[in-house]
Structures are given as C-alpha cells and as structure tokens.
C-alpha positions in Angstrom: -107.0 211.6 -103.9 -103.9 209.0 -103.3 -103.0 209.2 -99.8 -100.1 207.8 -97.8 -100.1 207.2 -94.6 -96.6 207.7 -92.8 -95.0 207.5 -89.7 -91.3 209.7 -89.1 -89.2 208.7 -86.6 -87.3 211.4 -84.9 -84.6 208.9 -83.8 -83.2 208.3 -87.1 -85.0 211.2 -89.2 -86.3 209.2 -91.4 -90.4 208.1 -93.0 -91.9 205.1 -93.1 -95.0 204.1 -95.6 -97.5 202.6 -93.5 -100.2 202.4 -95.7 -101.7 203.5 -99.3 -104.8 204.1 -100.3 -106.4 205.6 -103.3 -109.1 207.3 -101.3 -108.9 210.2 -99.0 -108.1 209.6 -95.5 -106.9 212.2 -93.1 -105.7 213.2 -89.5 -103.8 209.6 -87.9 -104.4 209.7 -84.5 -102.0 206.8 -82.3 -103.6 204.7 -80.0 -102.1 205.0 -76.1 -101.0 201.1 -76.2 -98.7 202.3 -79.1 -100.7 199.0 -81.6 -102.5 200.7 -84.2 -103.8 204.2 -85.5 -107.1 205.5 -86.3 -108.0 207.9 -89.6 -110.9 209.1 -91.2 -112.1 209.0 -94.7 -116.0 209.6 -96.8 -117.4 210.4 -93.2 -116.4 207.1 -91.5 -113.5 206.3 -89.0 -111.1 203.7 -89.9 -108.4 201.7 -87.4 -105.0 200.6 -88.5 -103.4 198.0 -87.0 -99.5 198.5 -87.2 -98.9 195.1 -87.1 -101.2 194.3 -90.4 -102.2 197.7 -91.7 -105.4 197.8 -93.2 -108.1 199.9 -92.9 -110.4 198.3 -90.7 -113.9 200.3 -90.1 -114.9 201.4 -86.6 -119.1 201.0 -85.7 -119.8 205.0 -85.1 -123.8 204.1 -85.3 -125.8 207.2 -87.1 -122.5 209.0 -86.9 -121.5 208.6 -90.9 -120.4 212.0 -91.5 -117.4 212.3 -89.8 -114.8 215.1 -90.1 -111.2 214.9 -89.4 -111.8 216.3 -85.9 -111.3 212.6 -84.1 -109.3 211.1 -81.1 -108.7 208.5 -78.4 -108.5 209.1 -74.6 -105.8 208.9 -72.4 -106.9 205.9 -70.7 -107.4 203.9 -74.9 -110.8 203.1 -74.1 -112.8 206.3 -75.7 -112.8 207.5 -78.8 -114.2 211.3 -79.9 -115.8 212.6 -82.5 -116.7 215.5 -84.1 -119.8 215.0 -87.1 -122.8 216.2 -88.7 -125.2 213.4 -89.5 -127.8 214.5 -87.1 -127.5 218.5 -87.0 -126.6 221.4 -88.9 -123.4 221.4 -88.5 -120.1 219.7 -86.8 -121.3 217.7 -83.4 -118.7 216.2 -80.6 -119.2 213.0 -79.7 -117.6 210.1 -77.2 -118.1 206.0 -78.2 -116.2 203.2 -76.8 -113.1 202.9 -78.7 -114.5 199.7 -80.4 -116.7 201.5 -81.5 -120.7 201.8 -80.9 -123.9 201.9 -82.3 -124.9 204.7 -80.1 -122.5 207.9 -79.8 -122.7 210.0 -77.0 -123.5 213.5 -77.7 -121.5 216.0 -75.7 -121.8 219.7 -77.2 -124.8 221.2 -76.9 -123.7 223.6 -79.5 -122.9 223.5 -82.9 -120.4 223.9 -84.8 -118.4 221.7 -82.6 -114.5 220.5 -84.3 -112.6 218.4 -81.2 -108.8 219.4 -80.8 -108.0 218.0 -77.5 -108.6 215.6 -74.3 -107.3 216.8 -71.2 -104.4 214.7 -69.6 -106.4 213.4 -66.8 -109.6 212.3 -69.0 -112.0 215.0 -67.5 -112.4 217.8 -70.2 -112.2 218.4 -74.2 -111.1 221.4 -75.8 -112.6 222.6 -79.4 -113.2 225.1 -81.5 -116.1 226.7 -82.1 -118.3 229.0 -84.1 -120.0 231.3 -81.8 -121.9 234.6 -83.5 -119.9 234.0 -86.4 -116.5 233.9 -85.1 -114.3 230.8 -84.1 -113.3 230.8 -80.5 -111.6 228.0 -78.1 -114.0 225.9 -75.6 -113.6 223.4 -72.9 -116.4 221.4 -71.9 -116.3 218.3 -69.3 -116.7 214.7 -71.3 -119.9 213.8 -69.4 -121.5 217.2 -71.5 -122.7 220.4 -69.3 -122.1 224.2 -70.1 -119.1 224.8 -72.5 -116.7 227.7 -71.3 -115.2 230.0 -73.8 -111.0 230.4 -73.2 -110.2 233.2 -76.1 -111.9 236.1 -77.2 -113.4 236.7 -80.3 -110.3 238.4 -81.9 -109.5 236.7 -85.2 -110.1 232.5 -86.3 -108.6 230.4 -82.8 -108.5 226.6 -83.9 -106.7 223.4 -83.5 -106.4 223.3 -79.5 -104.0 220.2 -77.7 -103.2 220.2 -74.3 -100.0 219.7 -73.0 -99.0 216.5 -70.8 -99.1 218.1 -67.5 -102.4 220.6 -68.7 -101.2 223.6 -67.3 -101.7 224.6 -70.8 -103.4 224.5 -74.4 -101.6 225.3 -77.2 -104.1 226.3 -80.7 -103.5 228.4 -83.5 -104.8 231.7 -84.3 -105.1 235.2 -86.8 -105.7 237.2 -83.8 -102.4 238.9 -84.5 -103.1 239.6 -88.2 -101.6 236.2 -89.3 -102.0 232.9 -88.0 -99.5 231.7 -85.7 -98.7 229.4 -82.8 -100.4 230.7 -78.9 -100.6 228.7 -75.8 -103.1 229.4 -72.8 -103.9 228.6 -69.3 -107.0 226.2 -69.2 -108.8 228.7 -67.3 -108.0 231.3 -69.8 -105.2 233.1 -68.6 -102.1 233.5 -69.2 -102.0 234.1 -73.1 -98.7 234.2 -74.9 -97.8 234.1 -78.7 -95.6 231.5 -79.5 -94.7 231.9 -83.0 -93.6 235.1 -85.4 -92.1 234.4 -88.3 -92.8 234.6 -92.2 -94.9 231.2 -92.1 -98.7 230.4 -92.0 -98.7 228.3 -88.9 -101.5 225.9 -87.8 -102.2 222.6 -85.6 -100.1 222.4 -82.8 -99.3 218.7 -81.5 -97.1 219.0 -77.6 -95.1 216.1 -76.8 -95.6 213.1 -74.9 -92.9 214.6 -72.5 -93.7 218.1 -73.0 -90.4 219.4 -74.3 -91.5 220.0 -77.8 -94.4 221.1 -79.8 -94.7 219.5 -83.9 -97.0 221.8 -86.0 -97.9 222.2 -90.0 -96.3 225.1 -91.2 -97.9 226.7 -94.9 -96.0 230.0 -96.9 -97.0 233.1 -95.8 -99.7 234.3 -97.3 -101.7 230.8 -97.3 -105.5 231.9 -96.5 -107.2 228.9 -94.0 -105.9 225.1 -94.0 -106.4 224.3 -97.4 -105.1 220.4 -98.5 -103.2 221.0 -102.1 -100.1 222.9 -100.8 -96.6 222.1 -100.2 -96.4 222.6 -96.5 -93.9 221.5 -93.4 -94.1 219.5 -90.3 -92.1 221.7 -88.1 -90.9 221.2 -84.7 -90.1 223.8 -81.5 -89.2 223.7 -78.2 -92.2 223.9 -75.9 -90.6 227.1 -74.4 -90.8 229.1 -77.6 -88.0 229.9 -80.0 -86.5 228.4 -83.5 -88.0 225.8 -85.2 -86.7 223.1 -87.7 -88.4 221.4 -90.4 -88.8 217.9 -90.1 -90.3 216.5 -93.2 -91.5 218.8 -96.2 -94.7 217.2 -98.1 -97.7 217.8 -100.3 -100.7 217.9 -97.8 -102.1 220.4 -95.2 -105.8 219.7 -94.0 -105.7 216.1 -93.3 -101.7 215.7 -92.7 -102.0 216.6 -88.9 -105.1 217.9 -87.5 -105.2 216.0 -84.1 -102.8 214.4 -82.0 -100.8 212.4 -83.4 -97.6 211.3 -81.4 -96.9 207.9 -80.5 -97.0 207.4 -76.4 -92.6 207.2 -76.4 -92.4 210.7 -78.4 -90.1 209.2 -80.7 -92.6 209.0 -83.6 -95.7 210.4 -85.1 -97.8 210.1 -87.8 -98.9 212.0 -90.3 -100.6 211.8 -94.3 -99.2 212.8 -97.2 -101.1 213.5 -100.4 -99.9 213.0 -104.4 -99.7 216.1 -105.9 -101.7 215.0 -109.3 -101.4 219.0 -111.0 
C-alpha cells in the first residue's frame, strides 16, 4: 500500500511530505534530538533522517517481525520494541537506538504491544492480553513483575504518559464505546476523557502537557482497522472540545505511538492512498 509519510505543523496548519514509499510503513516515532524519525514496515524498523529522508534500516538482530508498537527513550539512546519472531505472540524489547544484534527481552508475558516510556526512563506501559481480555501494564525497563493498572472491563490500548507522569492517558470500550481515559500510574484516579459520537483511539500528550493529539474513526468503527477515513484530532489535556487537525485516509499505522517532535510544534503521522 502507498504510504506517505508527513509531518503537520501546528504553527502554520499546514503538511509537509516527508517521504513516499510504495510499501507499507506505519507509526513515525521522533527522535528526542529532533534529527530524524523512525517507522516500521514487513517486520523491520526503519530510521529517517530529516535532513536526507530515506529509509535507512535499523540492526534489531532475531527481532524481524516487528509490529508498529516501537519507540525511543527519553534520554535518544534506546529504542523499544514490541515483536514476535521468537514467541507466540507480540514480545517487548529494549536495543541501543543504533540498533543491535541482541534485543533485550523485557516482558515476561505475551502478548506484549509497547505504548509508552515513562518521563524519567524507569518504566514502560503496554497493553496486554491477560485471560483473554486486553488490560494496561507497567513494568520497569530492566524487566521484573508487570503490574496491571485497569480492570478487565472492555479492550484498554494505546497507553502514553504525560510529561510530568502523574498520568497515562489510553483508549478504551469499557464504557460501551471506545473513547479517550487517563489514569494515575499507580492505578487510581480514573476519569473518562472523551464522549462524543466518534470512535476514539491512540492518545499522544504533548511535549508541554497542555494538549493531547489522538486518531478519531466514525462511530460505529469496530477496532483500529487501516482503510478508513479517519481524523487527527486535538484537545486540551484538561478535557473538553476537540478540533480536527488534518482529515486523511489511514487509521492503524497513522499514529500508534508517540509521535510529537521535542518543541510540540509538530508531529508526524502516515497517510495511506485510498486505491478502492
């Protein structure tokens, strides 16, 4: 499938083509020094340099079945993963962000699908089937016991912290529809965040924590599928309206992970051609 990769800039509201390709690649994440972004595509992670965009191959060892579940740490020198080469399902894993023949396995669990890195470096947050039913984990970086934050009501996905991480905003159906929910990082504190007429999925806070982007679908729309006309929508980080930023053909793959550059003035997202 034709994919574009773009960058909007909330300064001027207006897109920018960064790169093309005629494969699929999905889910930009942007590098802390702001230089280049990094995307998946047929299991492998790529990096694209700003400067020269290209898609330049990152060393992820065994690790050849990568999902769009990927991200860099605060500090730019890790990257995580989340693939399924060596088990039965979706696996997180940490590599240098160079990349490395030996990935670092961090969940003893699977499935495993990355969402988030805590601002201080220390834990990731996931989602997670558990017994059939997809909840929100933390677990520390270095591996250890994973700690479930929701409860088994409805799908939970999609979990980012926000810069200060007092909390985690995800996505979740526990209401009847999926919308927009934010919670403590020890699990309290739960409050819906969204309730309109919308599908609502992938919540990205801002670098300065005043806003929250997000990939909106029709109501209706059953999971995160990719063929759909969907919206990159943005809120205030205390709740209330949102506006649409940029209307596309995309969904899974536009914005899974983080994805704002380190000012907040840009992010990056795919877009897919709609060959129907």
């Amino acid at each position: 499938m034709p994919s574009r990769l773009m960058i909007h800039d909330l300064s001027i509201g207006q897109d920018r083509l960064v790169l093309q390709s005629c494969d699929l690649i999905e889910a930009p994440n942007w590098s802390p020094c702001g230089g280049f972004l990094v995307v998946n595509g047929n299991g492998r992670l790529f990096r694209v340099d700003l400067g020269n965009p290209a898609l330049e191959p990152i060393e992820t060892g065994h690790a050849v079945a990568c999902n769009n579940d990927h991200g860099i740490s605060p500090d730019g020198t890790t990257l995580v993963i989340s693939d399924k080469s060596a088990t039965e399902g979706s696996c997180i894993y940490t590599l240098p962000i160079g990349g490395s023949a030996a990935p670092q396995r961090v969940t003893p669990n699977v499935p495993s699908y990355w969402h988030g890195w805590s601002p201080d470096g220390e834990t990731l947050a996931y989602c997670a089937r558990r017994n059939g039913v997809f909840d929100i984990y933390t677990i520390p970086v270095a591996g250890g016991d994973e700690t479930r934050l929701t409860d088994g009501k409805g799908h939970s996905d999609g979990p980012d912290y926000t810069p200060d991480g007092r909390w985690i905003w995800f996505n979740s159906s526990r209401s009847g529809t999926m919308h927009l929910w934010r919670i403590r990082p020890d699990g309290t504190g739960l409050q819906q965040m969204t309730d309109d007429d919308r599908t609502n999925w992938f919540p990205h806070p801002s670098p300065d924590g005043k806003s929250v982007l997000y990939l909106a679908y029709d109501g209706g729309v059953e999971g995160h599928p990719r063929d759909h006309n969907v919206a990159l929508r943005l809120m205030r980080s205390e709740g209330g309206q949102s506006r649409t930023l940029v209307s596309l053909f995309g969904g899974q793959g536009s914005i899974n992970v983080p994805c704002w550059s380190p000012d907040g003035q840009r992010f990056a997202y795919i877009r897919y051609e709609d060959l129907a």
